[in-house]
Every structure is written in structure tokens, then in C-alpha cells.
C-alpha positions in Angstrom: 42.2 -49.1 19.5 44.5 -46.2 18.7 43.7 -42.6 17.5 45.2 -43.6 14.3 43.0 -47.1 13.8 39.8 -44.8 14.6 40.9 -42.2 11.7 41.3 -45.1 9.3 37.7 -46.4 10.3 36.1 -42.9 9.8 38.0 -42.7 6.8 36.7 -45.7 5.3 33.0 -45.4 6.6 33.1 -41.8 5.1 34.5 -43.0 1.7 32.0 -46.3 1.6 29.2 -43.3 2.2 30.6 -41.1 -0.8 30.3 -44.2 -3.0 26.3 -45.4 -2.4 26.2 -41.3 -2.4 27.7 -41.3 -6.1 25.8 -44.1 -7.8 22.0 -42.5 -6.0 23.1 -39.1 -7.9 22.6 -38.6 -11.4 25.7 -37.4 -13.3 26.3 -33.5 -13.3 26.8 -32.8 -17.0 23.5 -33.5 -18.6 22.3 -31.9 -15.6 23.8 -28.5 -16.2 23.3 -29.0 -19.9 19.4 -29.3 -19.4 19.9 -25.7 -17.5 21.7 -24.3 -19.6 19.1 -24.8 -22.8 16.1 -23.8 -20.1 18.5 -20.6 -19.6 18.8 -20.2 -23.0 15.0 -20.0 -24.0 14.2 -17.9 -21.1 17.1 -15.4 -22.6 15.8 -15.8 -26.2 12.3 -15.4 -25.1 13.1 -12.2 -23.1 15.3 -10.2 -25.6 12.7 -11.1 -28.0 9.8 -9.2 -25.7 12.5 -6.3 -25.2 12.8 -6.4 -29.1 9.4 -5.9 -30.0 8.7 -3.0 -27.1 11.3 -1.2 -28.2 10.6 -1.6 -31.6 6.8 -0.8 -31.0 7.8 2.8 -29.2 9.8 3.8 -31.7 7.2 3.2 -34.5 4.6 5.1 -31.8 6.7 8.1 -31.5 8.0 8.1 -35.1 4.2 8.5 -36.5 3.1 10.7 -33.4 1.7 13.9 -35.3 4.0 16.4 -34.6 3.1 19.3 -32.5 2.7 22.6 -32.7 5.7 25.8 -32.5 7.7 25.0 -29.4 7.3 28.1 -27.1 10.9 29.7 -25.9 12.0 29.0 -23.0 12.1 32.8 -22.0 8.5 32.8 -22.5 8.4 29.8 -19.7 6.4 30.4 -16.7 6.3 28.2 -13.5 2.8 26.4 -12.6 3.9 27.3 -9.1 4.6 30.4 -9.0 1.7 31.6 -6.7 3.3 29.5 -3.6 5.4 32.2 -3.5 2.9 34.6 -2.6 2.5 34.3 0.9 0.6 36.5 3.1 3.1 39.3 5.0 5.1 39.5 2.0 4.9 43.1 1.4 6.1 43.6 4.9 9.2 41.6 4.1 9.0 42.8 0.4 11.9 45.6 1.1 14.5 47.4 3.6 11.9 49.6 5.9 11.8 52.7 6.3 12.5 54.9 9.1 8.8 56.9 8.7 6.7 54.1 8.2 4.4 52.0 10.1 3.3 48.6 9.8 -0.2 50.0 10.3 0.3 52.0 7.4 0.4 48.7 5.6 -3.2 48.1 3.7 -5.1 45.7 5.5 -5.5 42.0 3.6 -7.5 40.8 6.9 -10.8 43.5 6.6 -13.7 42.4 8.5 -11.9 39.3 10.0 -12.3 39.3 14.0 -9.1 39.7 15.8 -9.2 36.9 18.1 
């Protein structure tokens, strides 16, 4: 046998395969139809659910009561604003001065041992 007589075989065993393959499968198009209806629900189903929740917080904030006078934001103070007071700040607070001492500094560590 030649190269070419062992293509044809292959050929032919390959096609014989696609055709038992063909008539076991069930055709693509109602197939992809029955997906497409399933797909279809599930997208109904879901912009439905998205419908209603939105609907539902807009009703919940539209009848909130509404609240008292909004203060100004100049009048707006930080919840966090004692982190910033660290101990040693004073000492870093401004530009030293030539005639003062660190022990001049009052003493935020009274009656705490040294060691």
C-alpha cells in the first residue's frame, strides 16, 4: 500500500465515524432554542428582583423622616483628632530655643520609675 491509499482509508474510516456520530446527536437548533428560553427566564426573573430592590429603596428613603439642620461643614470636627496628640509633642511643638532646656519641659511622666 501507498501513502496515498492509507490517506484515502483514514479518510473514509474518519467520515464513516462522523456519520454514526451525526445520527447519535440530537440536532443543534432546538437545542440552543431550549437555552436560549432558559436564558431568557433567568434574565426576566433577575431584572425583575433588581426592579423591585430598587424600587423598594427608593420608597424607603423617599418616606425616611427627614432630619434635623445639617451642621456646616466649618463647624466639622474629626472623630480622630486625639491620635494626633502624641506624647513628646510639645517638645517638637516649635523651633527651640537657644535658653531652654528640655528639663524645663513640665513632666507628663510624675511618679513613674525611670527604668
Amino acid at each position: 500500500m501507498t501513502r496515498q491509499d492509507d490517506d484515502r482509508d483514514l479518510a473514509a474510516a474518519f467520515s464513516e465515524l462522523r456519520r454514526e456520530e451525526e445520527q447519535q446527536c440530537p440536532p443543534f437548533a432546538p437545542m440552543r432554542s431550549q437555552r436560549n428560553v432558559v436564558h431568557r427566564r433567568s434574565f426576566v426573573a433577575v431584572a425583575a428582583a433588581i426592579g423591585i430592590a430598587v424600587a423598594f429603596l427608593a420608597a424607603w428613603i423617599g418616606l425616611r423622616a427627614p432630619r434635623g439642620p445639617v451642621p456646616s461643614i466649618a463647624e466639622w470636627r474629626s472623630p480622630t483628632t486625639f491620635l494626633l496628640e502624641t506624647p513628646g509633642r510639645e517638645v517638637l511643638a516649635g523651633p527651640s530655643e537657644l535658653h531652654r532646656s528640655i528639663l524645663d519641659l513640665p513632666a507628663s511622666n510624675q511618679g513613674r520609675d525611670p527604668s
